[in-house]
N, C-alpha and C positions, 0 to 999 in steps of 0.2 A: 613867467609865473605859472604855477600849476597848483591842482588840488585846493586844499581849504584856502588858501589865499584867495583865489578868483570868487569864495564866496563870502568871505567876512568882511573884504572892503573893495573899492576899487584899485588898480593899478598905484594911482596916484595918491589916493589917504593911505594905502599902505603902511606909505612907506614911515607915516608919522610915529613916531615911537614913545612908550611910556615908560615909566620909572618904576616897572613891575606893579605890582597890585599895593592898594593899599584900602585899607578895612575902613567901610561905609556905617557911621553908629545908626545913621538913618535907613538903612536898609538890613530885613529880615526877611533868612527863607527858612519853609516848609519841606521837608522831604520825609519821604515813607513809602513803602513801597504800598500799590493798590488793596485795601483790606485792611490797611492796618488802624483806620479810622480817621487818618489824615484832617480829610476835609468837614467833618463835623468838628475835630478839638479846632482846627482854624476859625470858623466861625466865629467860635464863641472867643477865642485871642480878641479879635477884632472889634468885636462887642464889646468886650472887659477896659481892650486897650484906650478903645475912643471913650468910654465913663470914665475913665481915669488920667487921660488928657480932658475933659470937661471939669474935671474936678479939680485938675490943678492949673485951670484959668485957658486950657489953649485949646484951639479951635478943634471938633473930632476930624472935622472933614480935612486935616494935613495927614491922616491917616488914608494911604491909597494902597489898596489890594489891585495887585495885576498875576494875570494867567499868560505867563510868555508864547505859550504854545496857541493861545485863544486871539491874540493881537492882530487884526487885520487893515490899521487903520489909516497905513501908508501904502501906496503902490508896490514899497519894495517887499513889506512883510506880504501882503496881499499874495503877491507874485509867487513869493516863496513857498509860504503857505498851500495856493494851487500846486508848484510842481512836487512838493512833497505830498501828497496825498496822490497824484500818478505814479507813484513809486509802489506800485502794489502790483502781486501775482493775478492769475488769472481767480483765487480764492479769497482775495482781499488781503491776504497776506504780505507783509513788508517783502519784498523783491530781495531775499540773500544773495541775489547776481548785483544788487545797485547798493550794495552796503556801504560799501565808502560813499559813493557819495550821497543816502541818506543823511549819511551821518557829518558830511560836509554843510547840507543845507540844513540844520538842526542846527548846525554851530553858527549859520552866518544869521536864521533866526534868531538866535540870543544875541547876537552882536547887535544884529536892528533894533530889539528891545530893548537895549541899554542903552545904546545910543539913541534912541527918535523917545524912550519914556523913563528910564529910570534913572540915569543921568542924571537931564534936565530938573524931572523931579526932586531928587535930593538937593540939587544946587539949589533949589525953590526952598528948600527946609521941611518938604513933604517927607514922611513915614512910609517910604512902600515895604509892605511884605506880600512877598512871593511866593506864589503857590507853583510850588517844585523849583528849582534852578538846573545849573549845570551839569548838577550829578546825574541828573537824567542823563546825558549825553556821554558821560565816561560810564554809566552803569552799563546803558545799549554798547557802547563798545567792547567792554567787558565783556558782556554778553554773548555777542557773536563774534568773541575772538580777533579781536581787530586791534592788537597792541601797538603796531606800527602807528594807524592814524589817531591810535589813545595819547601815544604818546608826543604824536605832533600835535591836536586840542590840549594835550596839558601844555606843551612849550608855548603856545598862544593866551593859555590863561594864564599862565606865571610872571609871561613880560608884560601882561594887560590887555594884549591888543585884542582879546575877544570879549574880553568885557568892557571896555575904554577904562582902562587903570583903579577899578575900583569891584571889591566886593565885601560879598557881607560880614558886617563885625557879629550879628546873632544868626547863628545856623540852629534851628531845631529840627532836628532828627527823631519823627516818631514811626513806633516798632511794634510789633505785636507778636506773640509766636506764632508760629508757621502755619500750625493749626486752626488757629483761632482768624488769621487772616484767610488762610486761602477757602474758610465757612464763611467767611462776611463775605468774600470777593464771588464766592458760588450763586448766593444767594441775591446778588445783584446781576443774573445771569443776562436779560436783558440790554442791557448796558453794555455787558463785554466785550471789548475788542476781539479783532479776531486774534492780536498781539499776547492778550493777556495769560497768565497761565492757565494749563486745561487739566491739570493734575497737582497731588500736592507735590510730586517729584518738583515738577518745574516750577512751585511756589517757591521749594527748599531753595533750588535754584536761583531763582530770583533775589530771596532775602540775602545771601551769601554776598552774591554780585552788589547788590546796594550798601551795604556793609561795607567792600571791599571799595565800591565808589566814593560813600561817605569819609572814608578813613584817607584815600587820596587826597579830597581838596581839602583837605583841613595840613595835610603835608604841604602840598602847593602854595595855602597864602604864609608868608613870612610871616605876617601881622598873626599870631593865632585868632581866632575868632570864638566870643563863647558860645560856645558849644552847648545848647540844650538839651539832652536825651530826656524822650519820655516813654512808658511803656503804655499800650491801652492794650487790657485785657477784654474777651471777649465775655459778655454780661448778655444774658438771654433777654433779663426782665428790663424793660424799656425806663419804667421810671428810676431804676439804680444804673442803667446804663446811662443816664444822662447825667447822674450827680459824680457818675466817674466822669463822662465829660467835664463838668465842672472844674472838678479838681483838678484834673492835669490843666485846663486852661488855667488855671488859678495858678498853678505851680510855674507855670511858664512865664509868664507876666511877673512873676515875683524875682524870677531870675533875669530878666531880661535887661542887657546894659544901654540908654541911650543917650 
């Protein structure tokens, strides 16, 4: 065995094989790229969500938000976690010599996720949404050119085995123009990765690649998934920037199948 395989399972689970994917109604992701206002419409989802499971009798707390990237709560994620973060230049920069296999422990991360928490989770009848999923890891491959190992992560998610046979029936995709992202994502300059874009070139950049990510795995699951798209416009004044919040979380919640 070699490459992603020695990182998404052992030798021996390997070899266990699934019936391709097949679409989770209790499981929801989030993706956008950085700027596009992501993580504040998520917020307020999850506020909306849990009042409206209180309202119709069921518990809010089956409603579980996970951050795959933030997970350390096994030895294995733990581990991984550590040597992904040694993967950096002498400038904090992702190591372009260690691309593949960045991008092998990124994959065998989301497999530990799904397997040690969201899984288990939906067999429970819990609600996880996900803030970002896969796409992340075919966008980065996208990104730095790396079609070979894109397209052996996509043959691992198509038979299931990198996600254990299940993914999301609700993908929301939110978007902003390029513009108006790459001024929100400037203006959080302390925050920024050294990863992040440093120009609006490489914003342009970015949204392209995410775009072209997003439109992969929705090819990938047979099962179609619905599909939310939303736009958040860039709003100066804070108190109409948030009734925009509002609404797009509104509008999302309205379409959402569970």
């Amino acid at each position: 065995m070699s490459g992603i395989e020695k990182f998404i399972k052992t030798k021996e689970d390997f070899k266990k094989s699934y019936e391709g994917l097949k679409n989770e109604s209790r499981l929801i992701t989030f993706d956008g790229v950085d700027g596009a206002g992501k993580t504040e419409i998520l917020k307020r989802v999850i506020e909306k969500l849990k009042e409206r499971f209180k309202n119709e009798g069921k518990n809010p707390d089956d409603i579980v938000y996970l951050k795959c990237t933030s997970l350390r709560d096994t030895n294995s994620q733990k581990n991984i976690s550590e040597t992904i973060n040694k993967c950096r230049d002498e400038n904090n920069f992702w190591d372009k010599n260690k691309i593949d296999y960045i991008l092998n422990l990124w994959s065998a991360k989301l497999n530990r996720s799904y397997g040690d928490h969201i899984l288990p989770l939906t067999r429970k009848g819990k609600t996880v949404i996900l803030d970002r999923s896969e796409i992340d890891i075919f966008r980065a491959g996208i990104e730095w050119g790396n079609k070979e190992l894109v397209d052996k992560i996509k043959e691992y998610m198509e038979n299931g085995t990198l996600t254990h046979g299940i993914t999301a029936a609700n993908r929301i995709f939110v978007s902003s123009e390029t513009n108006d992202a790459y001024k929100n994502l400037t203006e959080r300059s302390k925050s920024l990765s050294k990863n992040d874009p440093r120009s609006l070139d490489e914003m342009k950049s970015r949204v392209k690649n995410e775009e072209e990510a997003e439109k992969l795995i929705v090819e990938i699951q047979k099962e179609k998934p619905n599909v939310i798209k939303v736009e958040n416009k860039r709003i100066e004044n804070e108190k109409e920037r948030n009734v925009q919040f509002e609404k797009i979380a509104e509008k999302i919640i309205s379409n959402l199948k569970l």
